[in-house]
C-alpha positions in Angstrom: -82.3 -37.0 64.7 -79.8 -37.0 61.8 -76.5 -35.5 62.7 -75.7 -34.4 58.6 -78.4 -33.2 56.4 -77.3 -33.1 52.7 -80.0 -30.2 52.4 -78.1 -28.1 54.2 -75.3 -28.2 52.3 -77.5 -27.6 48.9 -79.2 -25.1 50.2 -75.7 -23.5 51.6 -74.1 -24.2 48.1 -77.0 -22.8 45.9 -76.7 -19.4 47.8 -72.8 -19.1 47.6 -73.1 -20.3 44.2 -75.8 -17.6 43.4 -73.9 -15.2 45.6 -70.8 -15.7 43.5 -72.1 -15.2 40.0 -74.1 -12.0 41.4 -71.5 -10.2 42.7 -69.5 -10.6 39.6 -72.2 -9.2 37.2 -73.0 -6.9 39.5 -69.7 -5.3 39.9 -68.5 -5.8 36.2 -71.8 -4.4 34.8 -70.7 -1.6 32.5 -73.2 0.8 33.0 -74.1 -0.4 37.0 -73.8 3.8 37.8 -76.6 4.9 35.4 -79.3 2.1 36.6 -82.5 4.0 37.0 -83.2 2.8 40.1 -86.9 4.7 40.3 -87.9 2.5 36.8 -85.3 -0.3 37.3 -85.7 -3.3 34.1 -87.2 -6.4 35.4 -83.6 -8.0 34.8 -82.3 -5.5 37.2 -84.7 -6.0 39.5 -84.6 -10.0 40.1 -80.4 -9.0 40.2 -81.4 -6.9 43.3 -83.8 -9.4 45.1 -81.6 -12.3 44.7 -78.8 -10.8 46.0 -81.0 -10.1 49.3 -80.9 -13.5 50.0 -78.5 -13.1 53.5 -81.6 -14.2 55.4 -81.5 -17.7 53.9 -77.6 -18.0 55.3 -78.7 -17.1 58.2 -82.1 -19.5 58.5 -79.3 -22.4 57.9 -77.0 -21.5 60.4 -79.6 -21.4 62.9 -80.6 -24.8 61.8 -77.3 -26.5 61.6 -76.2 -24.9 64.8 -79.2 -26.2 66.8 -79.2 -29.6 65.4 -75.7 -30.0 66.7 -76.5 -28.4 70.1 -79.4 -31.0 70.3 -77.0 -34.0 69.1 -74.9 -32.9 72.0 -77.0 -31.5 74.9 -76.5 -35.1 76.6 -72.4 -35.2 76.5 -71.6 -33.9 79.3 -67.9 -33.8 78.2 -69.0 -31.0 75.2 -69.4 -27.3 76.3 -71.3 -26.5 73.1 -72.1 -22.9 74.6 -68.2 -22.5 74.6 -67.8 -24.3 71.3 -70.5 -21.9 69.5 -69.3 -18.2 71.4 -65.8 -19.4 69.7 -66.6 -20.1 66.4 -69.2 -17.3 66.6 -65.9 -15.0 67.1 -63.6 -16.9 64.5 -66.5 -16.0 62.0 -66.6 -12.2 62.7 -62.8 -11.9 62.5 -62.9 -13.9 58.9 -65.3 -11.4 58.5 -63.8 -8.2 58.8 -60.7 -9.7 56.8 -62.6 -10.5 54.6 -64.3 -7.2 54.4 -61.2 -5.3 54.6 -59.1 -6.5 52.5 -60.6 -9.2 49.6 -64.4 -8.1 49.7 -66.8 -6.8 46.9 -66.9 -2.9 46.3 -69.5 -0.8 47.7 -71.3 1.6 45.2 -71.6 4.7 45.6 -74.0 6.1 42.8 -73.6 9.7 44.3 -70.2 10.3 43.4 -70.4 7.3 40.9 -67.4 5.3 42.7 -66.6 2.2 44.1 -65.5 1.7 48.0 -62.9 -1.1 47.6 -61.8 -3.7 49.7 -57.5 -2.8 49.6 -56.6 -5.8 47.3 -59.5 -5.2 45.1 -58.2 -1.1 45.1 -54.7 -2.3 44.6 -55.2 -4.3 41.1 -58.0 -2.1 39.9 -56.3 1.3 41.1 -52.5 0.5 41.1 -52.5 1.1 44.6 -54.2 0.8 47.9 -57.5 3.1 48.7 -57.6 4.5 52.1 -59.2 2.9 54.3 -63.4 4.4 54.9 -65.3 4.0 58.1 -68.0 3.1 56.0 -66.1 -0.4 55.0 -65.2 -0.9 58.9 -68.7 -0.4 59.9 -70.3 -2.6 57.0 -72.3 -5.4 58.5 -72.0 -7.9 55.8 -73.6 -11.6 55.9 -70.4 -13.3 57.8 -70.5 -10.4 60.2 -74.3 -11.5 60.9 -73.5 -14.9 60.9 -71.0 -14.2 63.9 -73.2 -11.9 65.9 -76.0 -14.4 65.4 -73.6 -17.3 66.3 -72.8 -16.2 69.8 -76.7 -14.7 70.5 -77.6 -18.4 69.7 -75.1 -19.8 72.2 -76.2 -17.3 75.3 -79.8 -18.2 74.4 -79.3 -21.7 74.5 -77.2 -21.5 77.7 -80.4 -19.6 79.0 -82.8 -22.4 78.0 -80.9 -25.6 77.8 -83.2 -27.5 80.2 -86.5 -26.4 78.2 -84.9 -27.5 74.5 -85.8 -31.2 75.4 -89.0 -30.1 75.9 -91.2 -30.5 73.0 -93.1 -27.0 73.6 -90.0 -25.5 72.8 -90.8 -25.3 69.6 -93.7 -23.4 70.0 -92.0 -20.9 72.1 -89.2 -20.6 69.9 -91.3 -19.6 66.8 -93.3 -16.9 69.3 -90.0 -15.8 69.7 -89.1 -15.4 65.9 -92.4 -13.5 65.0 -91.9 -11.3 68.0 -88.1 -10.3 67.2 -89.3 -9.8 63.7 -92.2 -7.7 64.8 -89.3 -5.8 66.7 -87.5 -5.3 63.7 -89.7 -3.0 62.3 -88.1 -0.4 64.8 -85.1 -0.5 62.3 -86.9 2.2 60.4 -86.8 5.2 62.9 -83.3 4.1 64.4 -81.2 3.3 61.2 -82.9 7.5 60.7 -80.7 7.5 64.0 -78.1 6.1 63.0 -77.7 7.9 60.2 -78.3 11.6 61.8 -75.3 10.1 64.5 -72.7 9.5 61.8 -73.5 12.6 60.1 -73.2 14.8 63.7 -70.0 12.3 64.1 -71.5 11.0 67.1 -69.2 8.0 67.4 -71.2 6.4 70.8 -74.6 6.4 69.2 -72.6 5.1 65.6 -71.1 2.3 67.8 -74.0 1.6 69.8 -76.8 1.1 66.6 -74.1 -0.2 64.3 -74.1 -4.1 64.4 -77.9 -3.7 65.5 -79.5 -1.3 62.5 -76.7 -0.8 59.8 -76.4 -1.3 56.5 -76.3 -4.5 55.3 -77.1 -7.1 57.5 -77.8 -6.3 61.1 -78.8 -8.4 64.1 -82.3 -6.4 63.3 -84.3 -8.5 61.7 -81.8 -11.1 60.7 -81.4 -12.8 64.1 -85.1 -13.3 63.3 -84.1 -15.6 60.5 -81.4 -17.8 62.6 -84.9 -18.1 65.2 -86.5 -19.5 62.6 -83.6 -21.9 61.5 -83.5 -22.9 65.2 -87.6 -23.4 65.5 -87.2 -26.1 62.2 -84.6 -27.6 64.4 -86.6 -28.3 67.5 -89.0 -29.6 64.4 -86.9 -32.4 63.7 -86.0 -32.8 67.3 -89.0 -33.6 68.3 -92.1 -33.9 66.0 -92.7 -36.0 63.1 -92.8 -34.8 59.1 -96.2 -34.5 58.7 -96.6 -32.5 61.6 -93.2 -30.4 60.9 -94.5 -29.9 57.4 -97.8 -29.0 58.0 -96.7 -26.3 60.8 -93.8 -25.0 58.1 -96.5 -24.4 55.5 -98.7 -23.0 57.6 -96.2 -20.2 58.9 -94.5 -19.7 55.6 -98.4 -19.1 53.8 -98.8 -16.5 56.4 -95.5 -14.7 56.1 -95.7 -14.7 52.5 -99.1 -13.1 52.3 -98.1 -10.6 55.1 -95.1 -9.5 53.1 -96.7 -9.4 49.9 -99.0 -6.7 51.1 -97.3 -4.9 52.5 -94.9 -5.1 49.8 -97.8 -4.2 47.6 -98.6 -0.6 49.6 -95.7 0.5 49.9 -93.8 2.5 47.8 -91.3 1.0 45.5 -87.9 1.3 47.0 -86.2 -1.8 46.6 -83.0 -0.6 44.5 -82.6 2.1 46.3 -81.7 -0.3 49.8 -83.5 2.4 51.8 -84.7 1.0 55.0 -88.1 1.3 55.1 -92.0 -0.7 54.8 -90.6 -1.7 51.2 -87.5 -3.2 53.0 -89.0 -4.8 55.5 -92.3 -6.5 53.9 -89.4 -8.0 51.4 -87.5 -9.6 54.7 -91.2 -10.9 56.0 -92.0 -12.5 52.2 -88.5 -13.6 52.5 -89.2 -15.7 56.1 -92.0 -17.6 54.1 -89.9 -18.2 51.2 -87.0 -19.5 52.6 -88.8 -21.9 55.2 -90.6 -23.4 51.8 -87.2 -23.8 50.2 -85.8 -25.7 53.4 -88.8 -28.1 53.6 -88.5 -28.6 50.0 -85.1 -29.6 50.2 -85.4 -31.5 53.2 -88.4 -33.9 51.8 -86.1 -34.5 48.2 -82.8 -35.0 50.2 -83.2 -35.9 53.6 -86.6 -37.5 53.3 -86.9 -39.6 50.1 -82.9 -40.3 50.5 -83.2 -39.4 47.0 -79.7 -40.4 44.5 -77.6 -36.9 44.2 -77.4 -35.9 41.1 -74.4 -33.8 39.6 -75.9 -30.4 40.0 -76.6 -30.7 43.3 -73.7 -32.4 44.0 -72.2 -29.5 42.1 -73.7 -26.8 44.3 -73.3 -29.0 47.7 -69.6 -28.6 47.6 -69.7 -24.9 47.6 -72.2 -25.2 50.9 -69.1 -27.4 52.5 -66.0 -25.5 51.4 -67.5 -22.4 50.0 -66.1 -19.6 52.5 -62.9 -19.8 50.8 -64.1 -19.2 47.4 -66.3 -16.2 49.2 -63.1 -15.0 50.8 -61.3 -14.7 47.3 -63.8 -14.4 44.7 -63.5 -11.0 44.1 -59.9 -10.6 43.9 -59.2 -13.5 41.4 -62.7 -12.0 39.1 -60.7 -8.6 39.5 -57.4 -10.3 38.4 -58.8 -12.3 35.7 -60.9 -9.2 34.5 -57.4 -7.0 34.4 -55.7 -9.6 32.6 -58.6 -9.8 30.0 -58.5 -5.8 29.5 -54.3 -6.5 28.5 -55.6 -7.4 25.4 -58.2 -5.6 24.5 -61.4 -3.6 25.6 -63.2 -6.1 27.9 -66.6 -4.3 28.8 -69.5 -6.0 29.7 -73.5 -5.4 29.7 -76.2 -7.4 31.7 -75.8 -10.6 29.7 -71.9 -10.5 29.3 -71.4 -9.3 32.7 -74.2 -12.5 33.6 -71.8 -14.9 31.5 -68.7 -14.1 33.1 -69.9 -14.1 37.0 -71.5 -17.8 35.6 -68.0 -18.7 34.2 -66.6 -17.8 37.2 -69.2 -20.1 39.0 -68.1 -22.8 37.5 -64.6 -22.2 37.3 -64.8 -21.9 41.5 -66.7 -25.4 41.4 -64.1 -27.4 38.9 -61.8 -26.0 41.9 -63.6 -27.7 44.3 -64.3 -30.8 42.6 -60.5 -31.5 42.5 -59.9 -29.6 46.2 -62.2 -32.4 47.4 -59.9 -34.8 47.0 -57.6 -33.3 49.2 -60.3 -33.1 52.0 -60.5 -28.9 50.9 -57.3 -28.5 53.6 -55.6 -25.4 54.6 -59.3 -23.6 53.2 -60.7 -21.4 55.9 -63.1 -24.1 56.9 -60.4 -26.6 57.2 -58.7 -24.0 59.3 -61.9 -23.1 61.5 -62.8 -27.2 62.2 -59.2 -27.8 63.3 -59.0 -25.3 65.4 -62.6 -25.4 67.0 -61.9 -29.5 67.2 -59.8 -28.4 70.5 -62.9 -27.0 72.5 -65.7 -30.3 71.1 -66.3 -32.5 68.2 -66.1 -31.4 65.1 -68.3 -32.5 62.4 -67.5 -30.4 59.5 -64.2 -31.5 60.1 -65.5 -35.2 59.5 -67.3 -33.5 56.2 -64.5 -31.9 54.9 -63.1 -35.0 54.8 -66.1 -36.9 53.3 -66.8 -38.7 56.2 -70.6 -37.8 57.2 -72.0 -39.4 60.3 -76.0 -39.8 59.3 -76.4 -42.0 62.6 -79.7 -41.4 64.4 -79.7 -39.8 67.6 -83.1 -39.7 68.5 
């Protein structure tokens, strides 16, 4: 079993780089208060799915995370369970930093206003917005990466002595379907959740938060991290015809369950309601993302294929791209402030499009020449220093370019 997949680090970098360019449209759109959200435009639309795509995040961190507990179940001087609770944590305090004080706005189309992190407040406002409980409650995608970090870590301390075994991976994708299967109950208690914060019911609010809130919740996306771990048993222990043919198997059936559903149900996707729409999106979601893995697995990983510069391009924002996430949105408000000095800088769908793309590519250039100096004092440099302490660090070895592709099994 490989210890680095360069797949991974596409797949990672695509979805920041995606991630990135979104969010700057999306926030910079000039008219993003009067989108119709019952008759969105088809533009509008793909906007709204592709920035849905937390559950492919999540798939990869299940993945990596396994395939290093795997490489290192034998050593008995690493304490992986330790190692991942840890780094689990480190995530969800980045996270509400993040969050806080340098994250994305949230719209509010009621009131038609923006709920801004306080450095994005200060240089848009002149000064910083009070603090909402709605922004401390958020669960955003490195808030779900934590939680799913450390439910990862207490699973695998539950089964160590089974993940040699090669039914594990059958039990492991059981698992998956059945926790998405439970998901579904995030209808009736996000309804709960809701009713609680409106009562100001503060225990009920606390207890359903992390597991049913708005955005990204342990419900269903733990799922996905299952499913990142079941491909990592794959490749643990069965060949690639016999991962392959199991991946496309499960992701055919997911994909025709969610598009059925997705088909009867009404069309809410705009409106981020949590309901059949929502979820049949998440189960066509499952099937699409385990496609996009193997595909990237058999070009990159498989074949050994040459990189080319575009995915070279996007790999660097899968190693160091938390650190662009982390800032994006102050430097696009920045640069968009220093713009409107001069004159009048408003933007529809395919200005607001150009500028998130020149901001893409702007963050890349940034990496290209950050590479060189092995992305240090970044938050991932940070993160691998510190978590080289408690076990062996291989991003640290990737920040610095030097990937260790040995075989371990």
């Amino acid at each position: 079993m490989k210890k680095h997949y360069f797949s991974l680090d596409f797949l990672r970098g695509l979805g920041i780089f995606m991630v990135l360019v979104l969010h700057t449209a999306f926030y910079f759109y000039k008219d993003i208060y009067d989108v119709d959200l019952d008759n969105p435009s088809l533009i509008i639309t793909l906007i709204g799915f592709l920035l849905m795509f937390a559950g492919l995040f999540a798939m990869i961190s299940g993945l990596s995370h396994t395939i290093s507990y795997l490489n290192k179940i034998d050593n008995p001087n690493e304490n992986r369970t330790r190692y991942m609770i840890l780094s689990g944590f480190f995530l969800l305090v980045i996270a509400y930093l993040y969050f806080i004080f340098t994250g994305p706005g949230i719209i509010l189309f009621d009131t038609r206003d923006m709920d801004e992190s306080l450095f994005v407040s200060l240089i848009n406002q002149g000064s910083f917005q009070e603090l909402t409980l709605t922004r401390i409650l958020y669960v955003d995608s490195l808030v779900m990466l934590g939680f799913n970090v450390i439910l990862l870590a207490l699973l695998f301390k539950g089964i160590k002595k089974h993940l040699k075994n090669k039914k594990i991976t059958n039990y492991l994708l059981l698992g998956a379907s059945l926790f998405m299967i439970l998901s579904y109950v995030r209808i009736p208690l996000y309804n709960l959740y809701l009713s609680a914060l409106d009562q100001d019911n503060m225990v009920v609010v606390l207890l359903l938060n992390w597991l049913v809130a708005k955005n990204n919740p342990i419900l269903p996306f733990f799922a996905f991290a299952l499913f990142g771990a079941w491909i990592a048993t794959m490749l643990y222990h069965l060949d690639y015809k016999s991962m392959k043919k199991r991946i496309l198997i499960v992701a055919g059936f997911y994909l025709l369950i969610g598009i059925l559903g997705y088909i009867l149900a009404p069309e809410t996707m705009l409106e981020r309601a949590i309901d059949p729409t929502w979820y049949f999106i998440m189960v066509i979601q499952i099937g699409l993302f385990l496609l996009m893995i193997l595909l990237a697995h058999h070009v990159y990983d498989r074949n050994n294929r040459d990189k080319n510069i575009v995915s070279t391009f996007l790999s660097r924002f899968g190693v160091a791209g938390l650190t662009v996430f982390f800032i994006e949105s102050v430097v696009s408000a920045l640069l968009f402030k220093f713009i409107n000095l001069f004159f009048d800088f408003s933007l529809g769908i395919p200005g607001a499009l150009l500028y998130g793309l020149f901001l893409g590519l702007m963050w890349g250039l940034i990496l290209y020449f950050w590479q060189k100096k092995q992305y240090k004092y970044g938050i991932e440099w940070m993160h691998s220093s510190l978590m080289s302490r408690f076990g062996r660090s291989t991003k640290l070895l990737k920040l610095k370019g030097e990937h260790d592709d040995s075989i371990i099994k």
